[in-house]
C-alpha positions as CSV (number, residue, x, y, z in Angstrom):
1,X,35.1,53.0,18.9
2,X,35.5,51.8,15.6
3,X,32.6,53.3,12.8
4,X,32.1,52.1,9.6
5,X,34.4,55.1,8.3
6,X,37.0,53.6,9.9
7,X,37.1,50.7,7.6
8,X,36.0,52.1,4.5
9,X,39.4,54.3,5.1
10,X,41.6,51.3,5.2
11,X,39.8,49.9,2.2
12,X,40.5,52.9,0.0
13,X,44.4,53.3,1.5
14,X,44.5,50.0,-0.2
15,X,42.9,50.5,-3.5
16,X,40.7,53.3,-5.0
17,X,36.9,53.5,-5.0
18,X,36.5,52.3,-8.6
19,X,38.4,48.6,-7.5
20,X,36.2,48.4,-4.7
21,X,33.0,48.9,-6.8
22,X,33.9,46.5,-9.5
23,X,35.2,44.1,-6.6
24,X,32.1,44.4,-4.7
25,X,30.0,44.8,-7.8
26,X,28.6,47.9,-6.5
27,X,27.3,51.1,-7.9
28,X,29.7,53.4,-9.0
29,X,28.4,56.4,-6.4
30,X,28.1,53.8,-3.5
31,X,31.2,54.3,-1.8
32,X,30.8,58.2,-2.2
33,X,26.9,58.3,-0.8
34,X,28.1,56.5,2.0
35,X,31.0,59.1,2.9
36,X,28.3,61.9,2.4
37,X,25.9,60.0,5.1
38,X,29.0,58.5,7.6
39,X,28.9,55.7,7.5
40,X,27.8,52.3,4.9
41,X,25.3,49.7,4.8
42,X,25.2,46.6,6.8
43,X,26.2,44.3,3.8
44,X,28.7,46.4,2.2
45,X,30.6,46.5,5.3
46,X,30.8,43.1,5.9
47,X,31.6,42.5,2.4
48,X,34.2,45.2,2.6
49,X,35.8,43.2,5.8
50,X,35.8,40.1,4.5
51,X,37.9,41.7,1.9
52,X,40.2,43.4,4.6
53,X,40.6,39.6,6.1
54,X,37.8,41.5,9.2
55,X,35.5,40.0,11.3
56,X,32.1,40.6,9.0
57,X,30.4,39.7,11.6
58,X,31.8,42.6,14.0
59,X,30.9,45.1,11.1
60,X,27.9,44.1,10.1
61,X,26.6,45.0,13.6
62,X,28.6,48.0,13.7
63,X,27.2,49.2,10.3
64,X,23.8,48.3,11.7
65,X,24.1,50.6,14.6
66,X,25.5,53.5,13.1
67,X,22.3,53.2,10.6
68,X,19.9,53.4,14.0
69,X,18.3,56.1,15.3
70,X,19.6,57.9,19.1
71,X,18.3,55.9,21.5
72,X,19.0,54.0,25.3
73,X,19.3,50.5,23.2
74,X,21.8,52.1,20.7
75,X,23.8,53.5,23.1
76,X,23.7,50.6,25.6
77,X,24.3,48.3,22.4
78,X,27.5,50.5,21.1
79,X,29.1,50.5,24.7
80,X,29.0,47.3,24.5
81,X,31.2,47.0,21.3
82,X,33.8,48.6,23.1
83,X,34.0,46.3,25.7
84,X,36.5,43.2,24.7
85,X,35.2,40.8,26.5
86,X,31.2,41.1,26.5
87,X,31.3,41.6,22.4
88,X,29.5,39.9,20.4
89,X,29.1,36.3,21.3
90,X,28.7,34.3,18.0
């Protein structure tokens, strides 16, 4: 399954943490506090794949998710992430 970390990764093989905070206008420990937790806000995510040329949409749900509490509705929700052809339907 792909996390939030996962993209945040491929965002800073591609540039460093201060381009994406200027690019995203973000605070300058945003990046790093998200790293500490594992995993980043909703918005930042899909403004990080819209950046990446990503579905925001995908990680905007994804980054919800992670952000959720253990439960049957996360863990029915993030099974169905992984499969291709129920995803999301928007």
């Amino acid at each position: 399954m792909q996390s939030t970390m996962n993209l945040l990764e491929q965002a800073l093989q591609l540039n460093p943490p201060q381009y994406w905070h200027k690019k995203l206008n973000l605070n300058r420990n945003a990046l790093h506090n998200a790293q500490q937790r594992g995993h980043i806000s909703p918005a930042i995510a899909g403004a990080l794949a819209e950046e990446l040329g990503e579905d925001p949409s995908k990680w905007i749900v994804i980054a919800a998710l992670e952000s959720e509490r253990d439960s049957a509705c996360k863990t029915r929700m993030l099974k169905r992430l992984q499969q291709p052809h129920k995803g999301l339907m928007m």
